[in-house]
N, C-alpha and C positions, 0 to 999 in steps of 0.2 A: 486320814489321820496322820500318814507321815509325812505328808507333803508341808503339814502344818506344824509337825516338829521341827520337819529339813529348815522351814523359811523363821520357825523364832531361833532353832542353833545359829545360822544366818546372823540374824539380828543382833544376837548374842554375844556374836561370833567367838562361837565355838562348833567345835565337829563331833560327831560321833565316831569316836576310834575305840571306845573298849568295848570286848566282847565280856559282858559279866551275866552269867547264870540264865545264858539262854536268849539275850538282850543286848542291842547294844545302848551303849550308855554314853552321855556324860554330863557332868557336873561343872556348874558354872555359878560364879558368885552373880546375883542380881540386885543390886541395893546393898541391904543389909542381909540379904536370906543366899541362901545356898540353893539353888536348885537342881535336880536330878532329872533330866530326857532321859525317856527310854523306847526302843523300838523296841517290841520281842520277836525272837528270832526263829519263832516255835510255827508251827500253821497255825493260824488264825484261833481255830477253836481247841488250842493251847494254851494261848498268850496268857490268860489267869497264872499260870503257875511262874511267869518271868515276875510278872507283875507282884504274886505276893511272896517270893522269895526279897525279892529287891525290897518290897514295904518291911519284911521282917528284917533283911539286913544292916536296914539305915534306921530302923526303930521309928519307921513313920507312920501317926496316925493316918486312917482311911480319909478324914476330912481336908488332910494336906494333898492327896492324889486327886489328880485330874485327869481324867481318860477322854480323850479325844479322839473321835471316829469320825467315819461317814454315814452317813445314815439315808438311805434308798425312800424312806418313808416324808423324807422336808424336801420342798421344793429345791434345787438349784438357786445356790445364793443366800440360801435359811441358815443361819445359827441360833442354836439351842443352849443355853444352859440351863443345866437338873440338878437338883441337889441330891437325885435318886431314882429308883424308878427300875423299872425292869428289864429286859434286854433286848424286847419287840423282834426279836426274831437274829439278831446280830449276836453270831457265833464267837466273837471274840468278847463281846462284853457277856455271854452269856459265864466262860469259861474262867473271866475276872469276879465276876461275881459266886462263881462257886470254888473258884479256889480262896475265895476270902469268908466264902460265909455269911456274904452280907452284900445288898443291895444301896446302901447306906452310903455312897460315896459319891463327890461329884462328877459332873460329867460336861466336854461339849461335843453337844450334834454340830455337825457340818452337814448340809443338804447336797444333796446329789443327784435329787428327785428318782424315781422309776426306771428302769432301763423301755427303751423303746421296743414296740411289738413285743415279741417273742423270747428276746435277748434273756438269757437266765442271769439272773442278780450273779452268781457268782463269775460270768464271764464281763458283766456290765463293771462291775469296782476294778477288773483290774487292765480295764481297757483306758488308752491316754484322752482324754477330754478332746474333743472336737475341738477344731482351729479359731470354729467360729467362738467359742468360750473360753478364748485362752485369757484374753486381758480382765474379762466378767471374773475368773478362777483368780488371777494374782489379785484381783480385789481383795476377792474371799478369804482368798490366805491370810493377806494381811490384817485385816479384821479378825480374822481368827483368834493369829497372833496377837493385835491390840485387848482381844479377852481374854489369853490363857492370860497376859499381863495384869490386864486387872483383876481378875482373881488373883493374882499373887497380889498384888498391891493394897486392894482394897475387900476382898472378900468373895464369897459368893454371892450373896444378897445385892452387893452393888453392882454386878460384871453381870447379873441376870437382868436388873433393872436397866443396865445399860444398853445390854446386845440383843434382851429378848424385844425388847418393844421393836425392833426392826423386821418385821415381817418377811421385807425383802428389801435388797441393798441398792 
């Protein structure tokens, strides 16, 4: 998920320099809209509470946040978007969803498929991609990026029908 914030701040160009409520942040105009990255700065199955201090501060509804993750369960190279749905086992969307109250919010999966053998999910996310996936990954990224875009742009309904019909990239 952060790799996918780092590469649209990038695009953006903008950084992330402020430490605000746990998270760090920043705001960038996009078009006509304003947009707000946020990394939280909490363990993983914290990050709810960066998350809906910063929704109550900027007075955002749930349907303007877009929570970006990785997700062990889509193959390598999968992007998902949800308009909702539950948290299949991922501690940090579990901990966004209960500090909001609500499962109501969209979302994009980024695939990262299973860890191999034995490898425990939690040492498999925070290990660096294999050499042989590195150009496969800055694909992904960018595509990432091209849908957190189109949902700003055009919606959820359209950034679903654009990205989900892609099985694999």
């Amino acid at each position: 998920g952060f790799m996918v914030l780092d590469q649209l701040a990038e695009k953006l160009e903008t950084s992330f320099s402020k430490l605000k409520m746990n998270a760090l942040t920043t705001a960038v105009r996009y078009g006509n809209q304003r947009l707000i990255l946020v990394k939280p700065q909490t363990f993983m199955n914290l990050s709810g509470q960066a998350v809906s201090s910063l929704l109550r501060f900027y007075k955002l509804p749930l349907e303007n946040l877009l929570v970006v993750y990785d997700d062990v369960d889509l193959p390598f190279e999968t992007l998902r978007l949800r308009p909702d749905g539950g948290d299949a086992g991922q501690k940090g969307v579990r901990s966004i969803i209960q500090q909001l109250g609500s499962d109501e919010f969209p979302r994009l999966r980024v695939g990262i498929d299973r860890p191999p053998g034995r490898t425990p999910v939690s040492d498999y996310v925070l290990q660096d991609f294999p050499k042989t996936e590195k150009d496969t990954l800055a694909f992904v990224l960018d595509q990432a990026v091209l849908a957190a875009l189109h949902f700003v742009d055009h919606g959820l309904n359209s950034a679903m029908t654009r990205y989900n019909q892609q099985s694999q990239m």
